[in-house]
VOPAGU-2260 file (C-alpha; in pm, 1 decimal, decimal comma):
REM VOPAGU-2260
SITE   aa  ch    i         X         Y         Z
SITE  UNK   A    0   -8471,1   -6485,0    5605,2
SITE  UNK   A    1   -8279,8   -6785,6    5658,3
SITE  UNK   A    2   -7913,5   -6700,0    5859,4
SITE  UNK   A    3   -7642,4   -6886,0    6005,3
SITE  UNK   A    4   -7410,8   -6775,6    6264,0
SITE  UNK   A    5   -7147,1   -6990,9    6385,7
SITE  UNK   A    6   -6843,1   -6901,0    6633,0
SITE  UNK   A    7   -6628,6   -7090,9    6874,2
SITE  UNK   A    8   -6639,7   -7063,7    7258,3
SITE  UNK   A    9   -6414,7   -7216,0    7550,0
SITE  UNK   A   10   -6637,7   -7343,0    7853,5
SITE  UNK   A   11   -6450,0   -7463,4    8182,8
SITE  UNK   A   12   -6719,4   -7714,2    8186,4
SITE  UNK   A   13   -6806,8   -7824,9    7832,6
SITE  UNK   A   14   -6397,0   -7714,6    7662,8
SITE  UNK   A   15   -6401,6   -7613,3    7353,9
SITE  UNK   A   16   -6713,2   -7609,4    7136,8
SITE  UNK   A   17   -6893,4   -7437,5    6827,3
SITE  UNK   A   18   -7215,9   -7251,7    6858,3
SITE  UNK   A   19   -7519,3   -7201,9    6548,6
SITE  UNK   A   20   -7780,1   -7014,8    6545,1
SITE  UNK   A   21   -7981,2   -7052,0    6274,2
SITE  UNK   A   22   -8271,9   -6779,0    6209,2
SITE  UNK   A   23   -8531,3   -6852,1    6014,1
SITE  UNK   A   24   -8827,9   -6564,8    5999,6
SITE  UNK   A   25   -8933,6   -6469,7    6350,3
SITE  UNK   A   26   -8752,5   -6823,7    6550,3
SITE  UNK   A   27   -8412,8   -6858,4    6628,8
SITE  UNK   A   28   -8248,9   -7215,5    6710,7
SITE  UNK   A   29   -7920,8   -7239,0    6887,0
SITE  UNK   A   30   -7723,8   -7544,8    6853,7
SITE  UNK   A   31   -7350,7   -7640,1    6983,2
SITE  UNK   A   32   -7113,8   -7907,5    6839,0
SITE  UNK   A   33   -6812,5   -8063,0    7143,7
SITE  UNK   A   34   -6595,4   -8194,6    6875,6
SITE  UNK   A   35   -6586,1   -8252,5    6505,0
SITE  UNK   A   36   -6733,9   -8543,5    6490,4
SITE  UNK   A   37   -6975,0   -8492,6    6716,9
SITE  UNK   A   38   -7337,4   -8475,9    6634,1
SITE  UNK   A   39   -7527,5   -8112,0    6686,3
SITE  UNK   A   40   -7703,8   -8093,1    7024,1
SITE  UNK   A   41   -7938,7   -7780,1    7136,2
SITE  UNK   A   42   -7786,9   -7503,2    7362,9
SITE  UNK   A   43   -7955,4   -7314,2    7614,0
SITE  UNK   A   44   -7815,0   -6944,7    7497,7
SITE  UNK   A   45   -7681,2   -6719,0    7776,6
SITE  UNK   A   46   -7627,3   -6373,1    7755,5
SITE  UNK   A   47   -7322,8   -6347,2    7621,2
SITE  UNK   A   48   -7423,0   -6594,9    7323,8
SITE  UNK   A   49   -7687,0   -6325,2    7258,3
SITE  UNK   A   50   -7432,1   -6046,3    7298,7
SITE  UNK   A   51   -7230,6   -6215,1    7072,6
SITE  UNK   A   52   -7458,0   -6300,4    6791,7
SITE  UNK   A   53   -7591,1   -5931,4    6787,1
SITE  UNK   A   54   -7238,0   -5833,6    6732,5
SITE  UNK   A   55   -7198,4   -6067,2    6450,2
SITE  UNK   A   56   -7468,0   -5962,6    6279,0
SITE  UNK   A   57   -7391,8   -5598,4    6343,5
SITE  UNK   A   58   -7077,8   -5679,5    6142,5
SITE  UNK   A   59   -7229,4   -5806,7    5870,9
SITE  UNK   A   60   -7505,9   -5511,7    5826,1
SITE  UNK   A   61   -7239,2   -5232,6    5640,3
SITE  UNK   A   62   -7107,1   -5528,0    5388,4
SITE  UNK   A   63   -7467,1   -5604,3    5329,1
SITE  UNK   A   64   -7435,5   -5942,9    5399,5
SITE  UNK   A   65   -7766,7   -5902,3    5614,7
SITE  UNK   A   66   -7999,3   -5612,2    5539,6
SITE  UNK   A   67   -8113,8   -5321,4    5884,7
SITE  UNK   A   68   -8426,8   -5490,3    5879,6
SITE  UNK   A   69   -8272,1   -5883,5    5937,0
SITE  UNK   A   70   -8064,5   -5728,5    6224,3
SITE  UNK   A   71   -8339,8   -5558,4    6365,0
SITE  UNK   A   72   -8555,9   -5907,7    6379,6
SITE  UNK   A   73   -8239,2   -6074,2    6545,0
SITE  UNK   A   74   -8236,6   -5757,3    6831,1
SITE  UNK   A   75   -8592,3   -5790,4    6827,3
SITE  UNK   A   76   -8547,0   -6165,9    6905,8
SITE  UNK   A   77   -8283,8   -6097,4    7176,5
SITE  UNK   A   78   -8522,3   -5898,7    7352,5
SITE  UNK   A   79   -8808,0   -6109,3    7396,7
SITE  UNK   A   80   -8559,4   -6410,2    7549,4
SITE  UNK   A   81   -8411,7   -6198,3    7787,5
SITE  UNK   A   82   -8687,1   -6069,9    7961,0
């Protein structure tokens, strides 16, 4: 399983900037771009980038897009960070 999620966020701190997470398998890496032009730097998730990937992919679960089993992986993943 190889999926992309990608949204756009608004920090006080950083302004305006795009997360990724890419999944592949069982490992998850999270990546933000400042500006367009900018290169792709890691990001330390928080819990609402968690909340908001697992809503993402919940979306995507009845158009099939991702199958029960994918978003249980990504929950599954979401778990083990935030303990």
């Amino acid at each position: 399983m190889t999926k992309e999620f990608n949204w756009w966020i608004r920090d006080p701190a950083l302004g305006k900037c795009q997360i990724s997470a890419a999944i592949y398998g069982s490992s998850i890496k999270w990546e933000r771009q400042e500006g367009r032009f900018t290169s792709w730097v890691p990001h330390a998730p928080t819990r609402d980038d968690w909340d908001r990937l697992l809503a993402e992919a919940e979306t995507r679960v009845p158009r099939r897009l991702i199958s029960p089993k994918q978003f249980a992986e990504i929950a599954h993943l979401r778990e083990q960070a935030l303990q």
